[in-house]
C-alpha positions in Angstrom: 96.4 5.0 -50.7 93.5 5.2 -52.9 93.0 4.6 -56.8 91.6 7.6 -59.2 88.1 5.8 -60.4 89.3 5.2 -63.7 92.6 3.1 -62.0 94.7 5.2 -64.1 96.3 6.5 -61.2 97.3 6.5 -57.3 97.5 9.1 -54.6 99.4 8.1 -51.4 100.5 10.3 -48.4 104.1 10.2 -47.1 105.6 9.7 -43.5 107.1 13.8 -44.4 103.1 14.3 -45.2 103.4 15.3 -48.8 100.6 13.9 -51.1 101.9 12.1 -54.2 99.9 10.8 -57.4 101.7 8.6 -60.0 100.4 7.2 -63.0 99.5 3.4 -63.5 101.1 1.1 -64.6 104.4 3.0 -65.3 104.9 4.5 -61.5 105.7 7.6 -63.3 105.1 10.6 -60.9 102.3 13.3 -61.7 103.7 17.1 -60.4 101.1 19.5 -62.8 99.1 20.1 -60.5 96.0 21.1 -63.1 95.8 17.3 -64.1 96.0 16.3 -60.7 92.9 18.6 -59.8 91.2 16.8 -62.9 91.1 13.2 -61.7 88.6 12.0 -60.3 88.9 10.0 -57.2 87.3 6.4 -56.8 87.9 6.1 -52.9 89.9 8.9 -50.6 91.4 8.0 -47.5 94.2 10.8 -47.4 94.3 13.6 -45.0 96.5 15.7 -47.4 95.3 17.3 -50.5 93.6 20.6 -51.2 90.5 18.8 -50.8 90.6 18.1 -47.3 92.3 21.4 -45.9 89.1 22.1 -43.9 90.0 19.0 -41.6 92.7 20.6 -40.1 91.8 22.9 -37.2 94.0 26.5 -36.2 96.2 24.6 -33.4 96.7 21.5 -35.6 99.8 20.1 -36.2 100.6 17.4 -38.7 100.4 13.9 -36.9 97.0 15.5 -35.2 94.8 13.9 -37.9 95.5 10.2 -38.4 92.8 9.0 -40.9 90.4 10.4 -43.3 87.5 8.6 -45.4 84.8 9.6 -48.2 81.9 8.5 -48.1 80.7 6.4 -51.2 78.4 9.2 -52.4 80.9 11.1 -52.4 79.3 13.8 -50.1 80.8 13.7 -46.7 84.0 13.1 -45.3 84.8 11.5 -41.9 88.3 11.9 -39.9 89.7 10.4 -36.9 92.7 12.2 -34.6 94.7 11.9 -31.9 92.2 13.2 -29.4 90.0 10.3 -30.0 87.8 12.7 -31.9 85.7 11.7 -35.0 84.5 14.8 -37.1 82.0 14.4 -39.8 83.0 17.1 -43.3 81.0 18.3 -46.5 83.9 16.4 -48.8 85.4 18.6 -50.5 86.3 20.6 -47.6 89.2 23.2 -49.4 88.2 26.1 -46.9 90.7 26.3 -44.1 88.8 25.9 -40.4 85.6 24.6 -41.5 82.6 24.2 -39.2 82.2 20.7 -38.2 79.0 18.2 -38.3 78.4 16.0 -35.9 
């Protein structure tokens, strides 16, 4: 769950892995995607998102990648899996099988 830096809004990721954003305070749902792409994030912990696509690797399945976090500059991005694996990102990472940092 994490709060758009302004605390205008809130992104959380579902138990069916969808990402949702609503609006604060009225818990109104946000579906255009083109103001959704316009906020700007204060923290990010979700693995969903087009930002983050680059975590997932080809054989991947959904439940593979449990966590996800920014760091505070905003720069890097850190995940944690099933496998006991933690992989270190350029955040955003919207390329699809991205090379990995360690």
């Amino acid at each position: 769950m994490d709060f758009s830096a302004d605390s205008s809004y809130l992104q959380v990721s579902t138990g069916s892995y969808k990402r949702q954003v609503y609006e604060v305070p009225s818990g109104k749902q946000l579906v255009d995607q083109a103001l959704i792409d316009r906020i700007t994030w204060a923290t990010w912990t979700s693995v969903l998102g087009d930002e983050v696509i680059g975590i997932w690797s080809r054989h991947a399945e959904k439940a593979d990648v449990n966590c996800a976090c920014v760091s505070h500059s905003g720069i890097n991005l850190v995940t944690g899996d099933d496998f006991g694996m933690v992989k270190l990102f350029d955040f955003p990472c919207p390329e699809k099988f991205v090379r990995i940092f360690f």
